[in-house]
Backbone and ligand atoms as CSV (ligand in chain L), in Angstrom:
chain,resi,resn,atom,element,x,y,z
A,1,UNK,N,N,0.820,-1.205,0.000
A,1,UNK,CA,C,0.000,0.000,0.000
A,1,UNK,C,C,0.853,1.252,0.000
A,2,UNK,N,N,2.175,0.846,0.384
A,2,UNK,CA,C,3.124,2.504,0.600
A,2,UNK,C,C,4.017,2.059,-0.168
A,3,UNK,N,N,4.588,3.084,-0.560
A,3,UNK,CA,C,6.262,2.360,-0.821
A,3,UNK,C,C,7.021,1.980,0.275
A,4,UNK,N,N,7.076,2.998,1.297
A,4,UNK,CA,C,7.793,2.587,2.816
A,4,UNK,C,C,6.505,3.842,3.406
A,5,UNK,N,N,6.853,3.263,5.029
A,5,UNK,CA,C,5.943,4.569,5.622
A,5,UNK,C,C,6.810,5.865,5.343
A,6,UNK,N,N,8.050,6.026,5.294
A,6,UNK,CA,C,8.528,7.309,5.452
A,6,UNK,C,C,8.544,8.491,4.544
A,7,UNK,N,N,8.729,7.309,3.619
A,7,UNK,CA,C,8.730,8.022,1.938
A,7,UNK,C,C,7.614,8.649,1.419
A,8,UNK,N,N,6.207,7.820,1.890
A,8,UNK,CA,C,5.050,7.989,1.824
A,8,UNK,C,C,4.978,9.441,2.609
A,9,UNK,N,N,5.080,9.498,3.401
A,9,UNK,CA,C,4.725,9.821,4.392
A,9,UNK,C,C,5.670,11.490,4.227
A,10,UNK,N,N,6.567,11.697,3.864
A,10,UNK,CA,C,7.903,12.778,3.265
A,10,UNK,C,C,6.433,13.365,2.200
A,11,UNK,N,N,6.455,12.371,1.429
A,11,UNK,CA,C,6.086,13.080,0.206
A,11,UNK,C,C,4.788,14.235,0.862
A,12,UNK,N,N,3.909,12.929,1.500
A,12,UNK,CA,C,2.456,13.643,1.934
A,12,UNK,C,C,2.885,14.948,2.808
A,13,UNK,N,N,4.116,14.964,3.655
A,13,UNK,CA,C,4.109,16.163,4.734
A,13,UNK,C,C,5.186,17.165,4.118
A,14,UNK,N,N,5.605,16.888,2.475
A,14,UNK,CA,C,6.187,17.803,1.455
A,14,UNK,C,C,4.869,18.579,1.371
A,15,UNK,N,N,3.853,17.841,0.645
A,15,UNK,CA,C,2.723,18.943,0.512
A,15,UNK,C,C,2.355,19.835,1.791
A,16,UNK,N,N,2.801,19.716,2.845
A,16,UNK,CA,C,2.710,20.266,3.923
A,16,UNK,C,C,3.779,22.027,3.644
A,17,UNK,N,N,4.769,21.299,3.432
A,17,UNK,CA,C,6.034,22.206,3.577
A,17,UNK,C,C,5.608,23.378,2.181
A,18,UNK,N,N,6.200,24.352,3.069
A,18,UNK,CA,C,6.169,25.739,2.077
A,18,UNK,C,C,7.931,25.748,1.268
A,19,UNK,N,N,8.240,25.809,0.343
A,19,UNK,CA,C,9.355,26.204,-0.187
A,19,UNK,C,C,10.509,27.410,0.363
A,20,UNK,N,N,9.885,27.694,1.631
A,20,UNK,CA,C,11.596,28.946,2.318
A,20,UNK,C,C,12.481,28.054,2.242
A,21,UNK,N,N,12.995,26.925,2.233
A,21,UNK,CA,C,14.043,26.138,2.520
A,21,UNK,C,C,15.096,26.126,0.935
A,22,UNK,N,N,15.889,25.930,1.154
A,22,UNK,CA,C,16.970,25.376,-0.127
A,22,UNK,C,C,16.157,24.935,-1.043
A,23,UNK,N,N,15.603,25.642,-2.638
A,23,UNK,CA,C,15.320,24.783,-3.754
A,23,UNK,C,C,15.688,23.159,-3.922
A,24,UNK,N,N,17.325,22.945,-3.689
A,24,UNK,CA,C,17.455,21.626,-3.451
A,24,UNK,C,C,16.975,21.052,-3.095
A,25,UNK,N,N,16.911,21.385,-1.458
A,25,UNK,CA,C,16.403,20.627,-0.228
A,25,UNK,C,C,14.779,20.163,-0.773
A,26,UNK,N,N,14.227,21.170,-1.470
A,26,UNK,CA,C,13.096,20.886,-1.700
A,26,UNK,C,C,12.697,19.788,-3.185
A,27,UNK,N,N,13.941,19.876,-3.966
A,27,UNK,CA,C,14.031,19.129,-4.823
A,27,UNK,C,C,13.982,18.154,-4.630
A,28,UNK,N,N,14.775,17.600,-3.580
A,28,UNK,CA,C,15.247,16.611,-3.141
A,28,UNK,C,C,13.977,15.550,-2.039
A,29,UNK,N,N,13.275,16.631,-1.733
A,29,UNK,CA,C,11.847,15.858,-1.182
A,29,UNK,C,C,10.928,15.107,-2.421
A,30,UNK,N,N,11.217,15.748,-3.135
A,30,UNK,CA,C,10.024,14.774,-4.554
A,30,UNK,C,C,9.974,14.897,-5.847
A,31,UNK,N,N,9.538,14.555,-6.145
A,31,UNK,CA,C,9.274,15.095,-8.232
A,31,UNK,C,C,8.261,16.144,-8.666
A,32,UNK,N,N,7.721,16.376,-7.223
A,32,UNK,CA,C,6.742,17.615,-7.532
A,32,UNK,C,C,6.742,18.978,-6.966
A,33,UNK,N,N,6.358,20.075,-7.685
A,33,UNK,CA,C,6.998,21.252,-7.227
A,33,UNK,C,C,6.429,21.472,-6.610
A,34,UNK,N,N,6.772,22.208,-5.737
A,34,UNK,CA,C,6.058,22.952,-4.646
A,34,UNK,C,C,5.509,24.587,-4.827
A,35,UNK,N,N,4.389,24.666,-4.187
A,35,UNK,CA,C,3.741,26.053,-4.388
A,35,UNK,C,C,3.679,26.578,-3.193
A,36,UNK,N,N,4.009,28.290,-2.997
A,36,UNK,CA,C,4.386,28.481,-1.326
A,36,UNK,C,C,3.088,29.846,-1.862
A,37,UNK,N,N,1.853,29.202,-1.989
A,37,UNK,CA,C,1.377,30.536,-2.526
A,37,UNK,C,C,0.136,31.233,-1.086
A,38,UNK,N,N,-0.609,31.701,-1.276
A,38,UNK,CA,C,-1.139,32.212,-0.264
A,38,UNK,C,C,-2.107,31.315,0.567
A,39,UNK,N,N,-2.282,31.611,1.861
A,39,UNK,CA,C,-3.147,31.007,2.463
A,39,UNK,C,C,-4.060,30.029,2.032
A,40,UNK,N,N,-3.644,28.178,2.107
A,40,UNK,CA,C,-4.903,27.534,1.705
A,40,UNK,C,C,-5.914,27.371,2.579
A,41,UNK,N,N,-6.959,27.737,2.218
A,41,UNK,CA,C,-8.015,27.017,3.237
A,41,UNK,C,C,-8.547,25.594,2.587
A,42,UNK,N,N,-7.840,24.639,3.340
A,42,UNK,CA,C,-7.863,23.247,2.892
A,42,UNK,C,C,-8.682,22.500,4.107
A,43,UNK,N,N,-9.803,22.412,3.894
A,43,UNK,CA,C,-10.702,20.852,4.700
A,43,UNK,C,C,-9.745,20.591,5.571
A,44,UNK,N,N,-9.252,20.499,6.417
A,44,UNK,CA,C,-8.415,18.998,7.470
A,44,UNK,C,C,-9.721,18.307,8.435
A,45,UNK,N,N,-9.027,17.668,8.816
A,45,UNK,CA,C,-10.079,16.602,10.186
A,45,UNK,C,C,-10.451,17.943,11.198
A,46,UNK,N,N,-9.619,18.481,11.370
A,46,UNK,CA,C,-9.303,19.500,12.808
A,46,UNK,C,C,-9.768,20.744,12.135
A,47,UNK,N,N,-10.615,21.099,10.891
A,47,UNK,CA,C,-11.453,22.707,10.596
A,47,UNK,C,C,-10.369,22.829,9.287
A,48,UNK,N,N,-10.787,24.286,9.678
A,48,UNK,CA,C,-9.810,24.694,8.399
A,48,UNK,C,C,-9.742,26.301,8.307
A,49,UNK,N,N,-8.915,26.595,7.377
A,49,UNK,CA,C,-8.204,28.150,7.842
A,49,UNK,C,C,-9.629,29.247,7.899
A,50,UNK,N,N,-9.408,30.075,8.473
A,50,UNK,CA,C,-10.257,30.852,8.618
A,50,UNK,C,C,-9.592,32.437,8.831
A,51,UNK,N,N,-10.453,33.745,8.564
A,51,UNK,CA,C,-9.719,35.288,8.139
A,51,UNK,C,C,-10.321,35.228,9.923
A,52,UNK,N,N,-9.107,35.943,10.030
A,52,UNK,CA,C,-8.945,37.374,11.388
A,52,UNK,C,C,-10.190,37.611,11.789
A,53,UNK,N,N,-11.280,38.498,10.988
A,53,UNK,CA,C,-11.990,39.464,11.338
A,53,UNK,C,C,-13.463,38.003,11.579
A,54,UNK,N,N,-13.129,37.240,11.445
A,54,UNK,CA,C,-14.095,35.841,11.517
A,54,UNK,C,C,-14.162,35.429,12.974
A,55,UNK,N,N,-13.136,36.143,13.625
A,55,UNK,CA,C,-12.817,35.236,14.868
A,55,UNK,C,C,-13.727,35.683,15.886
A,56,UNK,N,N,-14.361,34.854,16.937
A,56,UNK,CA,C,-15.134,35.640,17.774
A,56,UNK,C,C,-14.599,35.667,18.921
A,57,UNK,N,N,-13.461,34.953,19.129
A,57,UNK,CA,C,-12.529,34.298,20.463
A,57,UNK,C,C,-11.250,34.075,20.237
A,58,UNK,N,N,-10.519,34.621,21.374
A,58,UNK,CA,C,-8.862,34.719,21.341
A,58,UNK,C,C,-8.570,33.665,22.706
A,59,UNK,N,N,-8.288,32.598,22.222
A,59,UNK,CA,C,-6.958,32.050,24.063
A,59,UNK,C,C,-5.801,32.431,23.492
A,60,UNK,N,N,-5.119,32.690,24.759
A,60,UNK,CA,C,-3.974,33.013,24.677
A,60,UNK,C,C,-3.412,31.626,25.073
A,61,UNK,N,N,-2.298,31.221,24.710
A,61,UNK,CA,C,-1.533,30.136,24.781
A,61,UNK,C,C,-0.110,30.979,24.969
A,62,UNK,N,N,0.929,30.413,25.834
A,62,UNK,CA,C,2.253,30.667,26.414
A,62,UNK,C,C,2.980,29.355,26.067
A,63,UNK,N,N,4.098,29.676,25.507
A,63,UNK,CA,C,4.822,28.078,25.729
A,63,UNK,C,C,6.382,28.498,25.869
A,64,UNK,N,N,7.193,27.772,26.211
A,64,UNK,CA,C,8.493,28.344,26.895
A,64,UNK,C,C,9.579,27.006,26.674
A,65,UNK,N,N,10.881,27.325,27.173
A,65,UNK,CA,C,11.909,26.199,27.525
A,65,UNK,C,C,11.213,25.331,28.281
A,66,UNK,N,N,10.152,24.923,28.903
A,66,UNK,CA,C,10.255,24.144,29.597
A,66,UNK,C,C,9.067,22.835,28.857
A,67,UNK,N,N,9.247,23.142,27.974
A,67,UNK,CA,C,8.447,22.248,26.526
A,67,UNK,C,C,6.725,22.105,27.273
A,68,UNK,N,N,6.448,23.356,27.561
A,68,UNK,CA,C,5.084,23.017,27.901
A,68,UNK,C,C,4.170,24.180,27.619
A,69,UNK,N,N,2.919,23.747,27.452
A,69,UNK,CA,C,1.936,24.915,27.064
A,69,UNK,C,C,1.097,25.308,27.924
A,70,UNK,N,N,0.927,26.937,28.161
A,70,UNK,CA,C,0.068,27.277,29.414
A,70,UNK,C,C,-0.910,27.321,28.699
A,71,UNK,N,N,-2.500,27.591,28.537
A,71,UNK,CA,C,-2.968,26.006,29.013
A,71,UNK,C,C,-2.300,25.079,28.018
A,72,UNK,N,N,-2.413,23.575,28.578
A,72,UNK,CA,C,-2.272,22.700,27.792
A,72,UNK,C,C,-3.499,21.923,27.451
A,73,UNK,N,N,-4.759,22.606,27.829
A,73,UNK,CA,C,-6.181,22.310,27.316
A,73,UNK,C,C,-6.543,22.772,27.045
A,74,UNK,N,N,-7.348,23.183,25.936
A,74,UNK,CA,C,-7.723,23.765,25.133
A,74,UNK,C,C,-9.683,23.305,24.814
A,75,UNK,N,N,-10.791,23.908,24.678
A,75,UNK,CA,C,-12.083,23.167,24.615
A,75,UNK,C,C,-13.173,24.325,24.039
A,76,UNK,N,N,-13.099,24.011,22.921
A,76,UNK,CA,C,-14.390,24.588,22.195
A,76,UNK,C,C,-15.297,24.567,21.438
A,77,UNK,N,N,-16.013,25.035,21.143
A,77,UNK,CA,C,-17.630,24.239,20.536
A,77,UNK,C,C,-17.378,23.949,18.641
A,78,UNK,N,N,-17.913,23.352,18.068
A,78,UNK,CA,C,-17.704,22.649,17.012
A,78,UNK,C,C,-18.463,23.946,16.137
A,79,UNK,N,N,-17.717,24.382,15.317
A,79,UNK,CA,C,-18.092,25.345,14.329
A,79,UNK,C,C,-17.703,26.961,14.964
A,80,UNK,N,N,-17.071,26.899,16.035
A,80,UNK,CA,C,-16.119,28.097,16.536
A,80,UNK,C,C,-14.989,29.082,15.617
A,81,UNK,N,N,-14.988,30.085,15.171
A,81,UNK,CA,C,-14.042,30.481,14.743
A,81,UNK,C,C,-12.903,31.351,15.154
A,82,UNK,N,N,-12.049,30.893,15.973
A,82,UNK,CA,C,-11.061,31.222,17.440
A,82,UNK,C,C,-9.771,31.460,16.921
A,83,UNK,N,N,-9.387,32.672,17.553
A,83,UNK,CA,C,-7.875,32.960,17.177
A,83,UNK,C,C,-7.087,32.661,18.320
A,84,UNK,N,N,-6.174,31.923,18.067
A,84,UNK,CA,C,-5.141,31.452,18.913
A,84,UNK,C,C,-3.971,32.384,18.795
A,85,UNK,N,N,-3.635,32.932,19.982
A,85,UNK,CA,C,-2.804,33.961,19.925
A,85,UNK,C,C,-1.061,33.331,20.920
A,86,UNK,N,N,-0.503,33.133,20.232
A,86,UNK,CA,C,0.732,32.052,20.406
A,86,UNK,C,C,2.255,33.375,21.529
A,87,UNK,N,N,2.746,32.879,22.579
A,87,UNK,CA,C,3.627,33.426,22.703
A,87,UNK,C,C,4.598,32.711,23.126
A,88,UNK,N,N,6.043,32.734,22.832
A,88,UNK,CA,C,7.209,32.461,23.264
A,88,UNK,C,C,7.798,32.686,24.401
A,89,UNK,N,N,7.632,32.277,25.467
A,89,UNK,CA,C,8.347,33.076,26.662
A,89,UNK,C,C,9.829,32.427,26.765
A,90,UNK,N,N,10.157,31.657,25.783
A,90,UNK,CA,C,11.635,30.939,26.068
A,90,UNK,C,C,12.727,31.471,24.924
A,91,UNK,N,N,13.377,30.907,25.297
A,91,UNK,CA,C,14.599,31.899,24.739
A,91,UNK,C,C,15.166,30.481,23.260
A,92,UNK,N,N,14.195,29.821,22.927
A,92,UNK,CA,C,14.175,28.591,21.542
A,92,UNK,C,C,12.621,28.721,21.016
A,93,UNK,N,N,13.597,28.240,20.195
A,93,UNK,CA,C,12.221,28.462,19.121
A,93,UNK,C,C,11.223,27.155,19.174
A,94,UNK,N,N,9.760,28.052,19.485
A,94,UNK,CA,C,9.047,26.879,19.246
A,94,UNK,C,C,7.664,27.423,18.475
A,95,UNK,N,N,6.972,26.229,18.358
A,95,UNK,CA,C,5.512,26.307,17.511
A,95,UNK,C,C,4.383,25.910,17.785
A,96,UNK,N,N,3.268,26.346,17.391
A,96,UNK,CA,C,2.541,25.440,17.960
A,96,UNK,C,C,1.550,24.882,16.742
A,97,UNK,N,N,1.527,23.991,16.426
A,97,UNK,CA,C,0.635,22.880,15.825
A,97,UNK,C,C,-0.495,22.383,15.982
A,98,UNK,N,N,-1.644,22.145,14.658
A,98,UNK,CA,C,-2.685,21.705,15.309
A,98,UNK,C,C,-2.845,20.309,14.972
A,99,UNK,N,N,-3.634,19.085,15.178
A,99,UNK,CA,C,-3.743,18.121,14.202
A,99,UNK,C,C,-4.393,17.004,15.333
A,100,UNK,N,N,-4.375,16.214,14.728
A,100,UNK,CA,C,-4.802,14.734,15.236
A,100,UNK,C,C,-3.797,14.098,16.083
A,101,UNK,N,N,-3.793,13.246,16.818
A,101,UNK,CA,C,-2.661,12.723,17.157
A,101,UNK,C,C,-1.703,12.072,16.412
A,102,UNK,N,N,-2.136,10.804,15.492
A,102,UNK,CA,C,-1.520,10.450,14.517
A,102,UNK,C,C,-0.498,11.077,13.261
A,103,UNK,N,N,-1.392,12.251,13.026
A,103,UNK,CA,C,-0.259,12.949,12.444
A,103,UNK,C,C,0.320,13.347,12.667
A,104,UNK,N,N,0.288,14.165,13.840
A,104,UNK,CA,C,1.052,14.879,15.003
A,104,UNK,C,C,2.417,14.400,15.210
A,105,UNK,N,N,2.026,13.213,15.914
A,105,UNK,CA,C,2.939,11.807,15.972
A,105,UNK,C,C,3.998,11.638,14.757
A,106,UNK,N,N,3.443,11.229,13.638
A,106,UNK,CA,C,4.240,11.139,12.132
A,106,UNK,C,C,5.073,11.995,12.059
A,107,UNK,N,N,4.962,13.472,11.654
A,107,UNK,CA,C,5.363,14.632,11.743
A,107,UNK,C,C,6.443,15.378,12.769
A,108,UNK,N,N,5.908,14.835,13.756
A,108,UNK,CA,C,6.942,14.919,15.182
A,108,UNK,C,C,8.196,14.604,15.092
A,109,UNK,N,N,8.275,12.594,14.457
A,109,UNK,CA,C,9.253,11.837,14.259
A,109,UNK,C,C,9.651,12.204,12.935
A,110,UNK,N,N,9.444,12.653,11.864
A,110,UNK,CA,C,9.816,13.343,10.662
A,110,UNK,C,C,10.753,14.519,10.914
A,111,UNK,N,N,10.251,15.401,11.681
A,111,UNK,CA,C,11.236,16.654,12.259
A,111,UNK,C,C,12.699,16.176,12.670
A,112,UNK,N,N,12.250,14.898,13.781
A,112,UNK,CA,C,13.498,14.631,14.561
A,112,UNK,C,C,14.784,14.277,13.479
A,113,UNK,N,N,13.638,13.512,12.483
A,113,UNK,CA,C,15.068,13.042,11.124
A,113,UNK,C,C,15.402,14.201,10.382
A,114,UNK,N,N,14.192,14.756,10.531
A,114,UNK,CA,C,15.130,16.123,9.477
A,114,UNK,C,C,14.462,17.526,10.103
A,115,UNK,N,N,15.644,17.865,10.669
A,115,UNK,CA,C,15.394,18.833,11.447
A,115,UNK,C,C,15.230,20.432,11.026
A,116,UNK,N,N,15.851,20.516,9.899
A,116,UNK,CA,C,15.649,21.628,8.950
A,116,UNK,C,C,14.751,22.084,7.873
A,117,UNK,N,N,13.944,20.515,8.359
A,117,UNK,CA,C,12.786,20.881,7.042
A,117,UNK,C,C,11.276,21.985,7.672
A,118,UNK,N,N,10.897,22.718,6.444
A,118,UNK,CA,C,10.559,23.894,6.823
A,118,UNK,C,C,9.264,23.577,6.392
A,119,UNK,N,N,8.387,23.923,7.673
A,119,UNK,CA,C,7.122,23.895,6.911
A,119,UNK,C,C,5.731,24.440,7.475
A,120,UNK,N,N,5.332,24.917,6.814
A,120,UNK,CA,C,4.292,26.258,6.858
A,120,UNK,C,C,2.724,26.077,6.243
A,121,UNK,N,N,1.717,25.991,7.669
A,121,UNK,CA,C,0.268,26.058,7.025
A,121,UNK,C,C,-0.670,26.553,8.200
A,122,UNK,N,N,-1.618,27.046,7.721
A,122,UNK,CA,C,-2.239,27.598,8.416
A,122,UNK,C,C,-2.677,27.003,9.846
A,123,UNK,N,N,-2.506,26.205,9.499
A,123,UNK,CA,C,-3.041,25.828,11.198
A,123,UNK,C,C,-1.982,25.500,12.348
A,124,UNK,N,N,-0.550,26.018,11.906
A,124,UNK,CA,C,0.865,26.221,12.432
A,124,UNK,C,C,1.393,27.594,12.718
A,125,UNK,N,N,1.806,28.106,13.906
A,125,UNK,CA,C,2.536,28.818,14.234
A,125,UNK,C,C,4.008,28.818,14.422
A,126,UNK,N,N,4.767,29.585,13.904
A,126,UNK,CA,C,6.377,29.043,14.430
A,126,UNK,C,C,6.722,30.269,15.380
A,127,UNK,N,N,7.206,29.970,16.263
A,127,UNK,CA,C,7.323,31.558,17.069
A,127,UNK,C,C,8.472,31.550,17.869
A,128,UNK,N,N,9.418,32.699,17.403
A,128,UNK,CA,C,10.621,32.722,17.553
A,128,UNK,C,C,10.388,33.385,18.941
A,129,UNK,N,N,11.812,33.326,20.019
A,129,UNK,CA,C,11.995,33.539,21.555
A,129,UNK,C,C,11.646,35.272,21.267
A,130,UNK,N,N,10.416,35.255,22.609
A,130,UNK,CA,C,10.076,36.436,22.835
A,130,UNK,C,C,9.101,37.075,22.150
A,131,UNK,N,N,9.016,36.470,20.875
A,131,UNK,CA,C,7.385,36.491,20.262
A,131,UNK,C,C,6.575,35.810,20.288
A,132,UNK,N,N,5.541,36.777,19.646
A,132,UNK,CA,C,3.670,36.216,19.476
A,132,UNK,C,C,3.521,35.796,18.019
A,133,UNK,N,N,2.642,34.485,17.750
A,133,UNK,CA,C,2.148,34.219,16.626
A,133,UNK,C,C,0.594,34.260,16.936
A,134,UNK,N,N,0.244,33.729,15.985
A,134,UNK,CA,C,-1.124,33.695,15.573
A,134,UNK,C,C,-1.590,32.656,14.845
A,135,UNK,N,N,-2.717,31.677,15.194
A,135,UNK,CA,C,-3.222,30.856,13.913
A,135,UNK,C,C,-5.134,31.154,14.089
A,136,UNK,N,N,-5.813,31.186,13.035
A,136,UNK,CA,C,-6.918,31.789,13.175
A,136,UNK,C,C,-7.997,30.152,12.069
A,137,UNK,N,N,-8.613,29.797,13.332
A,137,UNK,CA,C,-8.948,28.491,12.633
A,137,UNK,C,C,-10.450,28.490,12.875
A,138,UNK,N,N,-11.364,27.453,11.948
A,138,UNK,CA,C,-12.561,27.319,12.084
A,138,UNK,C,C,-12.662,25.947,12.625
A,139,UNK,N,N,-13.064,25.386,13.707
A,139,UNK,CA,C,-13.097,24.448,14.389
A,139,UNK,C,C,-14.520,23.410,13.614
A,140,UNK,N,N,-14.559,23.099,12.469
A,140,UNK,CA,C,-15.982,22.711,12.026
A,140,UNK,C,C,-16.112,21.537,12.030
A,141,UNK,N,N,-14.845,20.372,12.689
A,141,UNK,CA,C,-15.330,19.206,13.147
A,141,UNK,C,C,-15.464,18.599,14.219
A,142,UNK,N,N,-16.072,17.731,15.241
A,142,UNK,CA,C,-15.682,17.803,16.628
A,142,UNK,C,C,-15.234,16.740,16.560
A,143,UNK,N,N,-14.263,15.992,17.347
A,143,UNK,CA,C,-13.537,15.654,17.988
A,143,UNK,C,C,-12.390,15.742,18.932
A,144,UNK,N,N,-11.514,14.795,19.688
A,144,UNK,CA,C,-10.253,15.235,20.442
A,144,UNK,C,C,-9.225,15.295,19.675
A,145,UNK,N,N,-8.582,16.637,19.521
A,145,UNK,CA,C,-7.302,17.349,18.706
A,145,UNK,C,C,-6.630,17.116,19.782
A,146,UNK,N,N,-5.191,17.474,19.361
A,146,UNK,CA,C,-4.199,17.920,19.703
A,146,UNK,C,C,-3.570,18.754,19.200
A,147,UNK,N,N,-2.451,20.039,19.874
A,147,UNK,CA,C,-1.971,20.935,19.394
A,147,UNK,C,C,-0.878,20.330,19.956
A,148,UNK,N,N,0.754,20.610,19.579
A,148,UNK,CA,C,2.220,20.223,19.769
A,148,UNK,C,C,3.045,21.199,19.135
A,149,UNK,N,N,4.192,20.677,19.969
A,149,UNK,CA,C,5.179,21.888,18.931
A,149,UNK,C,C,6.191,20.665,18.528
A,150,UNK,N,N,6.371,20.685,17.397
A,150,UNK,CA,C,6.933,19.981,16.530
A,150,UNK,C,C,8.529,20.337,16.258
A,151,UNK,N,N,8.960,21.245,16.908
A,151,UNK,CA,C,10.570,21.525,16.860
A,151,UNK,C,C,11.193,20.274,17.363
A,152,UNK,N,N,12.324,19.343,16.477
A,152,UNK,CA,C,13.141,18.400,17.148
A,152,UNK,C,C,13.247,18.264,18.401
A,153,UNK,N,N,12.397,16.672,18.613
A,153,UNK,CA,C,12.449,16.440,20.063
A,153,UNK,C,C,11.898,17.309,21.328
A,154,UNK,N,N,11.113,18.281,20.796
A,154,UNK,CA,C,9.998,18.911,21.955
A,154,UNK,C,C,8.842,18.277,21.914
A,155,UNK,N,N,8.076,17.448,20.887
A,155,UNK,CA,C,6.981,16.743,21.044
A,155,UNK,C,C,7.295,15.738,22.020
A,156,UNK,N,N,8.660,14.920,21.992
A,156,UNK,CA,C,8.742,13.876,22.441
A,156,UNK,C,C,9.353,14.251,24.074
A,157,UNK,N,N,9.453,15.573,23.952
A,157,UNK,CA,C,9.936,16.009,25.847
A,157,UNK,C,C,8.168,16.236,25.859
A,158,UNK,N,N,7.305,16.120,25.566
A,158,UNK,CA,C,6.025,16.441,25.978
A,158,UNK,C,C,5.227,17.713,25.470
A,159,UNK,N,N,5.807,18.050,24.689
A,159,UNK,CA,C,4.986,19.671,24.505
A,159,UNK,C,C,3.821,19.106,23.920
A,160,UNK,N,N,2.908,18.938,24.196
A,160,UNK,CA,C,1.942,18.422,23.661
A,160,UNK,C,C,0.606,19.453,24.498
A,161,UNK,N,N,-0.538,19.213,23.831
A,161,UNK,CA,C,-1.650,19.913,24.551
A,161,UNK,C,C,-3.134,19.397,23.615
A,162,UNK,N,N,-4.017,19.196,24.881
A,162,UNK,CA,C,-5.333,18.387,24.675
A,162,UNK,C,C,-6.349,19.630,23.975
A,163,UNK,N,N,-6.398,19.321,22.774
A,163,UNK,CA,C,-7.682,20.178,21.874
A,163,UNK,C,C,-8.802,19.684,21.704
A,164,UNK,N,N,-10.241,19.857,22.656
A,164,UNK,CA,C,-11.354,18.925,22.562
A,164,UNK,C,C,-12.209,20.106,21.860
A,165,UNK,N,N,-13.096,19.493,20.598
A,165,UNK,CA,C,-13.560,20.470,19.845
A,165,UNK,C,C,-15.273,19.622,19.958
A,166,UNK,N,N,-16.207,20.311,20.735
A,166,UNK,CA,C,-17.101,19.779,21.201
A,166,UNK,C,C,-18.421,19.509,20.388
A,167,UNK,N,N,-19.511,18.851,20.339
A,167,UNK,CA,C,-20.201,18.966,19.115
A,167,UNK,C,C,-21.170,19.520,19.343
A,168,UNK,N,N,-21.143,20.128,18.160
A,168,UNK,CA,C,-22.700,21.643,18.309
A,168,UNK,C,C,-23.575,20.318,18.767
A,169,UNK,N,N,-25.184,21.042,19.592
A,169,UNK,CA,C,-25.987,19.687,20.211
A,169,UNK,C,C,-26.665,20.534,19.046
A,170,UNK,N,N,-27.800,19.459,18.692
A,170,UNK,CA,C,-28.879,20.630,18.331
A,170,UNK,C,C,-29.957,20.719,19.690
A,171,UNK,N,N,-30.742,22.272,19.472
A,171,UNK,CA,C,-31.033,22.449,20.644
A,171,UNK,C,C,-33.127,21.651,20.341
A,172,UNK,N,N,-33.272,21.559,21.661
A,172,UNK,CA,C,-34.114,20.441,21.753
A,172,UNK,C,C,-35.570,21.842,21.452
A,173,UNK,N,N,-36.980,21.703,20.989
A,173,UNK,CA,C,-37.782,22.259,21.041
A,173,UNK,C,C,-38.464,22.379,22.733
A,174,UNK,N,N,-38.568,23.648,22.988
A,174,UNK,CA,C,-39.150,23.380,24.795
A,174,UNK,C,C,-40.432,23.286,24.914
L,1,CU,CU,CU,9.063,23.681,21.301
C-alpha cells in the first residue's frame, strides 16, 4: 500500500512544507513542485483556515523552555471560529501545531530526522523567543485534537496539549 511509511509519508508532509528552505532541499523531497502561494483554506479533520476578522474568540496560549503549554487544554464548541494567539516566553524556538494525534505523531518523528525541514500552514505557528504568533482556525469538526510543537524532540519532551472540539448539540424544542 506505501512504498515505505517514510517516503510515503515525506512526500504527503512535502505537501505540507512551504518552499523557504533550499530549492534543493526541496528538490530533493520529490518530483513535484512545490507552491508556497497564499493562504490555503484546505478541509483537514481539525477545521480549516479561517480570516482574522471571523474570529469571535482569542486564548492566549504561552509556551516556553520548559516544553510546555500554558494552558495545555484547550475546549471549544464545534463550528467556533477562534484565534489562537501564540507566545514564546523561552529563549528557543518553538511552535505550535494543530492536528490529530496520529499525524502529530508522524510529523513529530519526521522533524526529529530532518530537522531543517521547513514547513508552513495555516493551522501552524512558528514563534521565535520572545514572540507572538497567531493561527486563526474554524473548528468545524468535533472531535479530540491535539496541538504540539513539533521543533526536534519537543513533542517527544512532551509539549503536547489536549484540543477537545465539542459537538454543536442541536437544541431540543421546549
Ligand atoms: Cu518547542
Amino acid at each position: 500500500m506505501r512504498l515505505t511509511a517514510s517516503t510515503s509519508f515525506l512526500a504527503a508532509c512535502c505537501a505540507l512544507c512551504v518552499g523557504l528552505g533550499m530549492p534543493d532541499d526541496v528538490q530533493a523531497h520529490g518530483a513535484q513542485p512545490h507552491h508556497a502561494g497564499p493562504v490555503r483554506k484546505e478541509q483537514k479533520d481539525w477545521g480549516i483556515a479561517a480570516e482574522r476578522r471571523d474570529a469571535r474568540r482569542t486564548i492566549r496560549i504561552t509556551m516556553g523552555d520548559d516544553m510546555r503549554f500554558h494552558p495545555d487544554n484547550i475546549e471549544v464548541k464545534e463550528g467556533d471560529t477562534v484565534r489562537l494567539s501564540i507566545r514564546n516566553t523561552g529563549k528557543l524556538m518553538h511552535e505550535l501545531v494543530i492536528g490529530t494525534p496520529p499525524v502529530l505523531e508522524e510529523h513529530a518523528a519526521l522533524m526529529v530526522k530532518f530537522p531543517d525541514m521547513v514547513h508552513d500552514e495555516p493551522y501552524m505557528a512558528h514563534v521565535p523567543p520572545g514572540q507572538s504568533g497567531e493561527i486563526v482556525w474554524t473548528f468545524n469538526r468535533a472531535g479530540d485534537f491535539r496541538f504540539a510543537c513539533l521543533m526536534a524532540g519537543h513533542y517527544q519532551a512532551g509539549m503536547v496539549g489536549d484540543l477537545r472540539v465539542s459537538p454543536r448539540v442541536a437544541s431540543k424544542a421546549p
